[in-house]
C-alpha positions as CSV (number, residue, x, y, z in Angstrom):
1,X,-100.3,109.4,74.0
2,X,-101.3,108.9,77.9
3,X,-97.3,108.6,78.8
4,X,-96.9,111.6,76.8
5,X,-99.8,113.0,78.5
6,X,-99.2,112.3,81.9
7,X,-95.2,113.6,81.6
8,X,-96.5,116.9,80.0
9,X,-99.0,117.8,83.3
10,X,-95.9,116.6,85.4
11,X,-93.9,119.2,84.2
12,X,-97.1,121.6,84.1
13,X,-97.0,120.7,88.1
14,X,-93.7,121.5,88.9
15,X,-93.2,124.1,86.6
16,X,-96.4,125.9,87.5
17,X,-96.4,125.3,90.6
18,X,-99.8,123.1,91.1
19,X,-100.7,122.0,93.8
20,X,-100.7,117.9,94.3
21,X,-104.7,118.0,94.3
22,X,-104.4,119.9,91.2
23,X,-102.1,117.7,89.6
24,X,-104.0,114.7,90.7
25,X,-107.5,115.8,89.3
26,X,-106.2,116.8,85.9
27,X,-104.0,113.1,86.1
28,X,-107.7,111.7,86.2
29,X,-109.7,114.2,83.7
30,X,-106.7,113.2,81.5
31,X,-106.4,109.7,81.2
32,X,-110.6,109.3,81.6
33,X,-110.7,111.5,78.2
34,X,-108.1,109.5,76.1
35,X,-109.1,106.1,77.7
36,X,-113.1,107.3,76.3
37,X,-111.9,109.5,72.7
38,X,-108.3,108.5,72.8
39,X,-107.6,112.1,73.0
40,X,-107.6,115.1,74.9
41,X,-107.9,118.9,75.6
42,X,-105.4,120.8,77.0
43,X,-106.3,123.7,78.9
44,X,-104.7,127.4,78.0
45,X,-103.0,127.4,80.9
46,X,-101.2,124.0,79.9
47,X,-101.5,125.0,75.8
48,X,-99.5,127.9,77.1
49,X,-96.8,126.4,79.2
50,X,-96.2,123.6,76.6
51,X,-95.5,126.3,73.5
52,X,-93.0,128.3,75.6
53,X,-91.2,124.4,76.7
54,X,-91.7,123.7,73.1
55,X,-89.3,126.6,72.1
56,X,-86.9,126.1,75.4
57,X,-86.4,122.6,73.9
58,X,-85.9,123.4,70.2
59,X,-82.1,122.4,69.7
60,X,-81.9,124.3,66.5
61,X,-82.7,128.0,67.6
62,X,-80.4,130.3,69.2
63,X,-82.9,133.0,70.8
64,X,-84.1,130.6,73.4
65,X,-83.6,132.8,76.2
66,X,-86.9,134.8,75.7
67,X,-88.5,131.3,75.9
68,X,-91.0,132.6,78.5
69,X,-92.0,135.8,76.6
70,X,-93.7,133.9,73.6
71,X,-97.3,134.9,73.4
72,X,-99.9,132.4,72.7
73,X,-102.8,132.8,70.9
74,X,-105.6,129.4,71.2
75,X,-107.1,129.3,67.9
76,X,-108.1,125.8,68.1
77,X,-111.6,126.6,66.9
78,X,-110.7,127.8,63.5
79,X,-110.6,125.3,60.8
80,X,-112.2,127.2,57.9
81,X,-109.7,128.1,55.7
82,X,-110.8,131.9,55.1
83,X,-111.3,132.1,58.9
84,X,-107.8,130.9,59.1
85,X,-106.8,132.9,56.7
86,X,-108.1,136.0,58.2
87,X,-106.3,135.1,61.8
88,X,-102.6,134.5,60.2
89,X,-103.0,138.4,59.1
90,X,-104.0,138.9,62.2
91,X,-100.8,137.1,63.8
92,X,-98.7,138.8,61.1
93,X,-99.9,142.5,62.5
94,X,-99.6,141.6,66.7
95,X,-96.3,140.5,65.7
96,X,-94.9,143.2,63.7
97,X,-95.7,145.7,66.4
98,X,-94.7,148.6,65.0
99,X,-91.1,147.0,64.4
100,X,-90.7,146.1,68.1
101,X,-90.9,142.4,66.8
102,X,-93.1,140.9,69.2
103,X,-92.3,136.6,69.7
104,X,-95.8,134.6,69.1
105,X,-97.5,131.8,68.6
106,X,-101.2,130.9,67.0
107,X,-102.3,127.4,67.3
108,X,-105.0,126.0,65.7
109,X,-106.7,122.6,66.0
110,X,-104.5,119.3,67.2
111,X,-104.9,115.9,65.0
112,X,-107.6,113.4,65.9
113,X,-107.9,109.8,64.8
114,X,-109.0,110.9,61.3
115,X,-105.8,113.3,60.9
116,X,-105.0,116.6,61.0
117,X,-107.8,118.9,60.7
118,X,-105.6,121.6,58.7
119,X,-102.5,122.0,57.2
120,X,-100.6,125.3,55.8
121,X,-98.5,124.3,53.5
122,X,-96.5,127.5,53.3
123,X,-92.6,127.3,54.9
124,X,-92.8,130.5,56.8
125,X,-95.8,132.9,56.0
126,X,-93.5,135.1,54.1
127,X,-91.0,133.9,51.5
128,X,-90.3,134.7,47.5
129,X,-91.0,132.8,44.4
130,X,-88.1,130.8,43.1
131,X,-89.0,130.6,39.2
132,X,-85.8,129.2,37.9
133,X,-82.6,129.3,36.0
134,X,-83.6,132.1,33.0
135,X,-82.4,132.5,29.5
136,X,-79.2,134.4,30.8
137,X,-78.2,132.0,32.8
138,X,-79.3,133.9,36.2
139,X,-81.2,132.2,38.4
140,X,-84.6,134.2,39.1
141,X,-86.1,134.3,42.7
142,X,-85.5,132.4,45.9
143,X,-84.2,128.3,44.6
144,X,-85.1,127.3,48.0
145,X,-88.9,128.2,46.8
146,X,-88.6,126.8,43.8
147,X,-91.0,123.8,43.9
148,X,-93.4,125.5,46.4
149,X,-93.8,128.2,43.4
150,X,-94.5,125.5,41.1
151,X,-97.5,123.8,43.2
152,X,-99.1,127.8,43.6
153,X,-98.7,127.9,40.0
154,X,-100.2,124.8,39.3
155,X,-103.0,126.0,41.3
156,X,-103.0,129.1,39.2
157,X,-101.2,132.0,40.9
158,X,-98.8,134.1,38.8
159,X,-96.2,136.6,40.0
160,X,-95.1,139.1,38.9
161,X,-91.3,137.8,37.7
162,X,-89.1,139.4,40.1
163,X,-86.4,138.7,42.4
164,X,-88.6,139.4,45.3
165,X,-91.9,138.1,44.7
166,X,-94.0,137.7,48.1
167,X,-95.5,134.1,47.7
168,X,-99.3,133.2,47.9
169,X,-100.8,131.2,51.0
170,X,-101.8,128.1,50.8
171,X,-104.0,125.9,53.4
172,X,-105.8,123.0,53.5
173,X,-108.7,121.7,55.7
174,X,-109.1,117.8,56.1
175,X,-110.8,115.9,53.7
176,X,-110.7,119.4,50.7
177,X,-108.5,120.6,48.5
178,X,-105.7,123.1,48.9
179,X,-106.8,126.9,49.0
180,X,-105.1,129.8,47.9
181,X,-104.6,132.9,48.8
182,X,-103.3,136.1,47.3
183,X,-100.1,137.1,49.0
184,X,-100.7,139.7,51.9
185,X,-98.6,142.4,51.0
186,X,-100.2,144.8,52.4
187,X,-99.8,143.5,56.1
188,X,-95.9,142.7,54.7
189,X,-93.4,145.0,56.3
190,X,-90.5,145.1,53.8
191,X,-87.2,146.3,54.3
192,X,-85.3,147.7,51.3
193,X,-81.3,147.2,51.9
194,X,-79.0,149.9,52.2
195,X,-75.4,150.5,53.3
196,X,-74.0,152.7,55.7
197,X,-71.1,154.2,53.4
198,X,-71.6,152.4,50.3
199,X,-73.9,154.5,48.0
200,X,-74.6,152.0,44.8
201,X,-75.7,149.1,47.4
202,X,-79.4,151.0,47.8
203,X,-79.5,150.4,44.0
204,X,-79.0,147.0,43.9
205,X,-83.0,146.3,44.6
206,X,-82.4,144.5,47.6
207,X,-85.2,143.7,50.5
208,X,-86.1,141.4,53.2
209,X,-89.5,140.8,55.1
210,X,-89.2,142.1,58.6
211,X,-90.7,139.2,60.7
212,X,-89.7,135.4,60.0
213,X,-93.0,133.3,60.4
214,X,-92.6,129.7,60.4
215,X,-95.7,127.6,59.5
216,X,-95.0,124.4,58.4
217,X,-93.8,122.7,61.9
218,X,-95.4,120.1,64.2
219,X,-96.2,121.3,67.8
220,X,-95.8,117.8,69.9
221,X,-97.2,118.4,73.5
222,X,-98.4,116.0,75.3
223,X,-98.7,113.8,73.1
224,X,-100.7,115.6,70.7
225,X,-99.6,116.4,67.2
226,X,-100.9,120.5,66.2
227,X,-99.7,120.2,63.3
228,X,-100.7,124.3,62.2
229,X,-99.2,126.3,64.9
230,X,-97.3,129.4,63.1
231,X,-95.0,131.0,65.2
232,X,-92.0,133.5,65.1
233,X,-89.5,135.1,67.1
234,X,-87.0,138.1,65.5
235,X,-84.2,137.6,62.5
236,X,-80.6,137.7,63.4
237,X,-78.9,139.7,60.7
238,X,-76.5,136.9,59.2
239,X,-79.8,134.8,58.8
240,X,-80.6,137.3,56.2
241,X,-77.3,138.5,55.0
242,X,-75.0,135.1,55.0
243,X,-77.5,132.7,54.3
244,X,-80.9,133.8,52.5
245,X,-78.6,136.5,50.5
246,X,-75.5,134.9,50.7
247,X,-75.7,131.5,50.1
248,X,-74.9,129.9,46.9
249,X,-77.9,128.2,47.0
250,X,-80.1,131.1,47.5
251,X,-79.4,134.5,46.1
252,X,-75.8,134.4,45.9
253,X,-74.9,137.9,45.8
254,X,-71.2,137.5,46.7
255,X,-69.7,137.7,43.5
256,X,-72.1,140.3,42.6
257,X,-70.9,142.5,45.5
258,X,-67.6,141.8,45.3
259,X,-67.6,143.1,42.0
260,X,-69.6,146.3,42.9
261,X,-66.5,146.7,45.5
262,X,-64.0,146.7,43.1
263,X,-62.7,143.4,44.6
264,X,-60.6,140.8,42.3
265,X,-62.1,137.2,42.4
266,X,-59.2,135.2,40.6
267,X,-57.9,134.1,43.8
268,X,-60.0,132.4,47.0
269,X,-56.7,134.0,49.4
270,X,-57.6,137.0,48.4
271,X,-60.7,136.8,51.3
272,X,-63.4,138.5,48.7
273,X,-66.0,136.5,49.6
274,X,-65.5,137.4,53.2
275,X,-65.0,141.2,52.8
276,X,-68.3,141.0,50.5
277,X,-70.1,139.4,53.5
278,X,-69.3,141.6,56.2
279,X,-70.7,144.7,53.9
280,X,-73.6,142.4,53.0
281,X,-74.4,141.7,56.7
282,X,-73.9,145.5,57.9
283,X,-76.0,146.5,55.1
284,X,-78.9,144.3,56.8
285,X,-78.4,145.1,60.2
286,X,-78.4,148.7,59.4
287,X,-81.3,148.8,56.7
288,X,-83.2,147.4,59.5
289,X,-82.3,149.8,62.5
290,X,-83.0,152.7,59.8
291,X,-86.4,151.4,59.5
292,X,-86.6,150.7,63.5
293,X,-87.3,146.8,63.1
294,X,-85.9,144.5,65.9
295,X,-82.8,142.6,64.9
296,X,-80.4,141.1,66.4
297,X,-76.7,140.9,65.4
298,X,-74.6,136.9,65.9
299,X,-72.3,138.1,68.7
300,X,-75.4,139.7,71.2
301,X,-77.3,136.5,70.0
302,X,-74.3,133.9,70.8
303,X,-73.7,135.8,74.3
304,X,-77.4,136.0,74.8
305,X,-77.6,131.8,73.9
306,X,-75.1,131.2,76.5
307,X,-76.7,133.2,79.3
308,X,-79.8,131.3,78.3
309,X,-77.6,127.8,78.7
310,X,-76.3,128.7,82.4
311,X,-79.8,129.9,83.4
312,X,-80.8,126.6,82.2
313,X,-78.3,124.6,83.9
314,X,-79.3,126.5,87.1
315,X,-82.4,124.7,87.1
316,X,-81.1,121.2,86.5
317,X,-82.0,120.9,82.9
318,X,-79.7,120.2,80.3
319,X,-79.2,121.9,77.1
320,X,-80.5,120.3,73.9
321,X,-78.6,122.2,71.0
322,X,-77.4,121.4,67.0
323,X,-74.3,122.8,67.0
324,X,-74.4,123.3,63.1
325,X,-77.1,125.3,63.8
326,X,-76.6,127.5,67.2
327,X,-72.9,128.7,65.1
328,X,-73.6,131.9,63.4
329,X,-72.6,131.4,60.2
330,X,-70.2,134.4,60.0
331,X,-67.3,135.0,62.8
332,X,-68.1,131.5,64.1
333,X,-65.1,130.8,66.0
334,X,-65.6,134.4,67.4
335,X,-68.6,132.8,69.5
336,X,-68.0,130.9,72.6
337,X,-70.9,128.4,71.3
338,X,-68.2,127.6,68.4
339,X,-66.1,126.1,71.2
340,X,-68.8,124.1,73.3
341,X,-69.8,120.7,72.5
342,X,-74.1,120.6,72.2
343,X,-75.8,117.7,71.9
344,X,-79.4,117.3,70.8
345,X,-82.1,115.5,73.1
346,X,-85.3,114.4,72.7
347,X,-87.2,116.8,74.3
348,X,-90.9,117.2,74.4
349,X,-93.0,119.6,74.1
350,X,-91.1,120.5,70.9
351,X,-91.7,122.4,67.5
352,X,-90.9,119.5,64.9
353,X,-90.3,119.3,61.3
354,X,-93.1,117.3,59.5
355,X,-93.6,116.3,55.4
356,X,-94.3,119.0,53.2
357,X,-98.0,119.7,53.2
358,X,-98.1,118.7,49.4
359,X,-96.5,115.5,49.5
């Protein structure tokens, strides 16, 4: 932890531009705490700093250049589960914003010696039951839910049975069990799916939540482990349309809109599945303009990742990035980032996966 420490207020004083007495006295109020509780506190000033690194640095995510636009919100004092509970609703409403999707961050207490004081055990704070293959053969709900659903059930929530139900919350405080709580849909903004020019798509029943909040990653800074810190920025379309919709292993309504398009699905070279996903992916991008929620389509995020790369590289710091993860997942040789080679470093601060809250 103290190496971790002392690197983290290194880049705090160059990045913040301390002052060497500055740096010097926290050096000493730092190592004096973790030498005596083998711990410490970072300030907000530093908890601040090290969430915005901690998104700069996350190889996986391709909206990086608004790094130094998240908001932070020190919760640290919350462990209650209700007061938590309460808070994350809060979070949920400062970053809808009216649609003007705002990028944020609420971090709650770091892990001691006797583990982490709380845990939610939810993916993102919004997300749909995945029940299971049904009688007809269809598969009901979101599969990538599917065994999240089945611990809420356990714990006796029951939705409704539809493609689209919001799942309940679910958070733990150290040493208790798991709490649940009803899903928030009131403080949900949904957004029913419509086409510009094709009139049956409104009635296929289709939605989306407007603000992706993930809740189940490890905030590493300095050291320290927080391992609730909920945070989101704004979708990009194909996230939605290609790979929550489109996927095979999620809803998988390609064929089904291929059909509805009068398309012929005997032969692969007959490109259906790509015609169905450029409707599928306009459909989102414009259901969400119509309802004025921020989104961003791949080619203005790809061009907006690589002004974010030579901004980075104008400061001496090289670019950690997962290529399988920074290509759009539609048009991807369309983006320059299909045609650059990314490499993923071990950066810290960092948002980090972490084992499933349950397990």
């Amino acid at each position: 932890m103290r190496e971790e420490a002392l690197d983290f207020l290194a880049l705090c004083h160059k990045e913040l531009g301390w002052d060497e007495a500055k740096h010097l006295a926290r050096k000493a109020a730092v190592i004096d705490a973790i030498e005596s509780s083998a711990t410490w506190q970072p300030s907000f000033e530093e908890l601040e700093h090290g969430a915005r690194v901690a998104w700069r640095n996350n190889a996986r995510c391709i909206g990086r250049l608004f790094w130094s636009t998240l908001h932070v919100r020190d919760r640290r004092e919350l462990v209650e589960p209700e007061a938590v509970a309460e808070d994350l609703l809060e979070h949920v409403r400062l970053a809808s914003n009216g649609g003007k999707i705002k990028p944020l961050v609420s971090i709650y207490a770091a892990e001691d010696s006797q583990g982490a004081p709380l845990r939610i055990w939810n993916h993102q704070l919004f997300g749909y039951a995945g029940y299971g293959q049904q009688a007809n053969g269809q598969y009901l709900g979101d599969p990538k839910n599917q065994e999240f659903t089945q611990v809420a059930q356990e714990m006796g929530w029951q939705g409704n049975g539809t493609h689209f139900d919001l799942l309940p919350w679910i958070i733990q405080k150290r040493g208790q069990a798991a709490q649940l709580f009803s899903p928030p849909d009131h403080d949900c903004r949904r957004v029913s799916l419509r086409h510009p020019s094709l009139e049956w798509f409104r009635d296929l029943g289709l939605e989306w939540y407007a603000v992706p909040i993930l809740s189940d990653m490890n905030l590493r800074l300095g050291g320290l482990n927080f391992r609730a810190a909920p945070f989101n920025g704004w979708y990009m379309g194909t996230e939605i349309g290609s790979r929550n919709l489109g996927d095979e292993k999620r809803y998988n309504l390609l064929p089904l809109i291929a059909d509805k398009m009068g398309l012929s699905r005997s032969r692969s070279d007959a490109l259906w599945k790509d015609r169905a996903l450029v409707e599928l992916n306009e459909a989102v991008l414009y259901s969400f303009a119509e309802e004025g929620i921020y989104i961003v389509d791949h080619h203005r995020a790809s061009s907006e990742f690589m002004r974010f790369a030579k901004k980075e590289l104008s400061e001496n710091r090289l670019v950690s990035g997962n290529w399988s993860w920074l290509v759009p997942p539609m048009s991807g040789s369309a983006s320059e980032l299909f045609h650059r080679g990314w490499k993923t470093r071990d950066y810290l601060p960092d948002y980090q996966l972490q084992p499933k809250g349950w397990r």
